[in-house]
C-alpha positions in Angstrom: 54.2 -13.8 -1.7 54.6 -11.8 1.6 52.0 -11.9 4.6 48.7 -10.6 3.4 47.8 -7.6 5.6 44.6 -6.0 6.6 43.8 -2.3 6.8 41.0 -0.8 9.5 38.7 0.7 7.1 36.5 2.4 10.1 36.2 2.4 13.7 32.7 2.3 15.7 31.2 4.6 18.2 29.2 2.8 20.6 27.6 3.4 24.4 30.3 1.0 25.5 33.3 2.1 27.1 34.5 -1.0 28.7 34.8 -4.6 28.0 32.3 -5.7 31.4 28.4 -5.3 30.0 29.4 -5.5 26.0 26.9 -7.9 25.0 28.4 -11.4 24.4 26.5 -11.5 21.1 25.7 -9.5 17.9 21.4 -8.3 17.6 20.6 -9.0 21.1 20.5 -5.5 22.5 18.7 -2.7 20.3 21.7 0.0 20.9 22.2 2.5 18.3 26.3 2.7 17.2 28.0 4.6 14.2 30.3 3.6 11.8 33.1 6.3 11.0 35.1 5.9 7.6 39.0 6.5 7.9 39.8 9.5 5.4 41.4 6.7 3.0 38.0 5.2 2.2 36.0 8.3 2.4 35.2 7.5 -1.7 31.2 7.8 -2.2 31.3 4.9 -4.6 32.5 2.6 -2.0 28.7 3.0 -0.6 27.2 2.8 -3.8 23.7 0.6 -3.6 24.4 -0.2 0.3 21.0 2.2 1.2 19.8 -1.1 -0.5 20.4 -3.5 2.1 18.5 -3.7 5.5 21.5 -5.7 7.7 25.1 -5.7 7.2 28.2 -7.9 8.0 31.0 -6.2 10.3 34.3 -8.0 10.4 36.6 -6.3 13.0 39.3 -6.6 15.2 39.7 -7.9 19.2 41.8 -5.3 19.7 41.4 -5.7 23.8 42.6 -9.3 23.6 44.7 -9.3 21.4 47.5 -12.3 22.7 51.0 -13.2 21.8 50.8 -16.9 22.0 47.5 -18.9 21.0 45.6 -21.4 22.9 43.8 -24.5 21.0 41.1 -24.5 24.1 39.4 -21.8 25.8 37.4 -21.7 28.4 33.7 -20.2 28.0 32.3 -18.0 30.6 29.0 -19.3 30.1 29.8 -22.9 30.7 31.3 -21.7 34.6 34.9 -20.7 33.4 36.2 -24.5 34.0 35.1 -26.4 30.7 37.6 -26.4 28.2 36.6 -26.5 24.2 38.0 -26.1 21.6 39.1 -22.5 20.3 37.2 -23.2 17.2 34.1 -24.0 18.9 33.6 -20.6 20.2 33.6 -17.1 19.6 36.1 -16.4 22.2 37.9 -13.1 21.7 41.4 -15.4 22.3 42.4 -16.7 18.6 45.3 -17.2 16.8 43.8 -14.3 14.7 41.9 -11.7 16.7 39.1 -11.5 14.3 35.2 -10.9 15.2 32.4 -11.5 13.2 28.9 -9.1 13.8 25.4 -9.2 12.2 24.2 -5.2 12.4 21.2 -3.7 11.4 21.8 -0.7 9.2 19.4 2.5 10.4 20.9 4.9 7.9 23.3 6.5 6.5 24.1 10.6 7.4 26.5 13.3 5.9 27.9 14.6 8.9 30.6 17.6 9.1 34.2 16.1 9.0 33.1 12.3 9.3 31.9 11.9 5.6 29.2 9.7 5.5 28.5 7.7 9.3 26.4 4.3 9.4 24.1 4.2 11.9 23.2 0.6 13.2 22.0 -1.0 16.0 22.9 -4.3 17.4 26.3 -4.1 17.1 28.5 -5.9 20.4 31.9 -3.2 19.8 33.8 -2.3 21.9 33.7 2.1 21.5 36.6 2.8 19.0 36.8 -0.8 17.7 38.5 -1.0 14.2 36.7 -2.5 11.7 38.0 -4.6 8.8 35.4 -4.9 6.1 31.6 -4.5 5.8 29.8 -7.2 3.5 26.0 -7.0 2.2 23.7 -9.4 4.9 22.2 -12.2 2.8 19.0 -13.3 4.0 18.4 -16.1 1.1 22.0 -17.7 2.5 23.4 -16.3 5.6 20.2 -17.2 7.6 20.0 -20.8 8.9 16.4 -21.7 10.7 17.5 -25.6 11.1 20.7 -24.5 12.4 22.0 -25.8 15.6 23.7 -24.0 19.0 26.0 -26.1 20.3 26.1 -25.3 24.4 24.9 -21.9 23.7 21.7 -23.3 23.0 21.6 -24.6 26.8 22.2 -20.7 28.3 20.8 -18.7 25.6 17.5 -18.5 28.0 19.7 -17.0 31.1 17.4 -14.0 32.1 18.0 -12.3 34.9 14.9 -10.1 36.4 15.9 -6.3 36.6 15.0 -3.9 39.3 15.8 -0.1 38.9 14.5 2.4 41.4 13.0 4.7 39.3 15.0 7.6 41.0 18.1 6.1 39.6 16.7 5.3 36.2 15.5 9.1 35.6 19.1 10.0 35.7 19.4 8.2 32.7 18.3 9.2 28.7 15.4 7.9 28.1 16.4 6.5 24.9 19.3 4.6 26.4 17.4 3.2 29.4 15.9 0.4 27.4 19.3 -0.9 25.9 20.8 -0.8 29.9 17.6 -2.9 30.7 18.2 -5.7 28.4 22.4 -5.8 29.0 21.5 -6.5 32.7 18.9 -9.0 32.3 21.7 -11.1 30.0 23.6 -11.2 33.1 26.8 -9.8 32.4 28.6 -11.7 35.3 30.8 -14.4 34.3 28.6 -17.6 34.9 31.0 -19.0 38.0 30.4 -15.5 39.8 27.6 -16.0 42.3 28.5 -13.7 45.1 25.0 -12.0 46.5 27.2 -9.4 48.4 29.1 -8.1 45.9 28.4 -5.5 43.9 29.4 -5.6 40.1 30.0 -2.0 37.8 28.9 -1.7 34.0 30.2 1.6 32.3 27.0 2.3 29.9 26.6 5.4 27.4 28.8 8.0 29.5 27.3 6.5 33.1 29.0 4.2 35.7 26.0 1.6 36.8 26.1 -0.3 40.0 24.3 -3.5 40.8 23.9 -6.7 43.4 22.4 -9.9 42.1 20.7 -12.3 44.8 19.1 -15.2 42.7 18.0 -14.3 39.5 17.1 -10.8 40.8 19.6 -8.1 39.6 19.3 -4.2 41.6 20.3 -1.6 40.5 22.1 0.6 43.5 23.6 3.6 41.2 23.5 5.3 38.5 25.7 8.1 38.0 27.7 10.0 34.9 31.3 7.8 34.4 33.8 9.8 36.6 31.3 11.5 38.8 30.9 8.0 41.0 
């Protein structure tokens, strides 16, 4: 037998242009992404029944850290970039197979003019233009686990920063997006052992460039302004 392959069956569109700001986790912003078929699965009986289902699976690819060589420990940004665990423990992007695993909610589904039929979900932590794998059914009866346990994200999942935007700067941006940039800033996306009051940090967000100091656990916002226009 030869080296199983995989094929990208789709690719997202998401507000997030850059790696900085992606949410570290699937669900915890409310951000609306679609899902665009490549022509070679465009069949309508692939989506058969999925109008059924309320969340879906997304398996895709790390293709922004991707690595040649693997590393059996990593080092997690939310434990100060210092403690080493193992690779397995995480959800690091650095694996020996660069494989991500994402719980979406599905909106609906749209004919759209040369796209076939789009996905729309929200929740999803892609990377724009990330390829996707394969799409599997959510399971409520099985894939949900109230007794489960956290491990050390248990002990940061509370991390809330308190977000100030001059409401100058957030005019400039949609309305429907402004709740989304809210809730990516207030999960701090700094890595933990950053804790520099005079510096200021730059999240590209939905087609703007956003600006911001943190002093504390106060995070201001000091620009917003269309990406490129900054």
């Amino acid at each position: 037998m030869g080296e199983p392959s995989m094929k990208i069956i789709a690719r997202i569109v998401s507000d997030y242009t850059d790696k900085f700001g992606i949410p570290r986790q699937s669900g915890l912003v409310p951000s609306e992404a679609k899902i665009i078929f490549e022509p070679e699965f465009r069949d309508p009986n692939a989506l058969r029944g999925l109008e059924g289902w309320s969340h879906l699976w997304l398996i895709w690819q790390f293709s922004e850290s991707i690595v040649e060589r693997w590393s059996p420990t990593v080092r997690p940004p939310r434990l100060g970039g210092n403690t080493r665990v193992g690779v397995f423990a995480t959800r690091s992007p650095f694996r020996p197979n660069p494989i991500g695993l994402s719980s979406v909610k599905l909106v609906r589904i749209a004919d759209e003019e040369g796209l076939w039929r789009v996905l729309y979900v929200t929740g999803a932590d892609l990377m724009n233009g990330t390829p996707i794998y394969d799409i599997k059914p959510y399971l409520p009866y099985t894939d949900s686990h109230p007794d489960a346990t956290g491990g050390f994200a248990a002990d940061v999942f509370d991390h809330r920063l308190d977000v100030k935007i001059p409401p100058a700067l957030l005019c400039r941006l949609p309305e429907e997006k402004r709740g989304s940039l809210c809730e990516i800033l207030a999960q701090d996306p700094r890595p933990s052992y950053k804790d520099d009051p005079t510096r200021v940090y730059g999240v590209k967000f939905a087609g703007f460039e956003v600006k911001f100091t943190v002093e504390g656990n106060r995070l201001e916002v000091i620009l917003i302004e269309r990406d490129g226009e900054v």
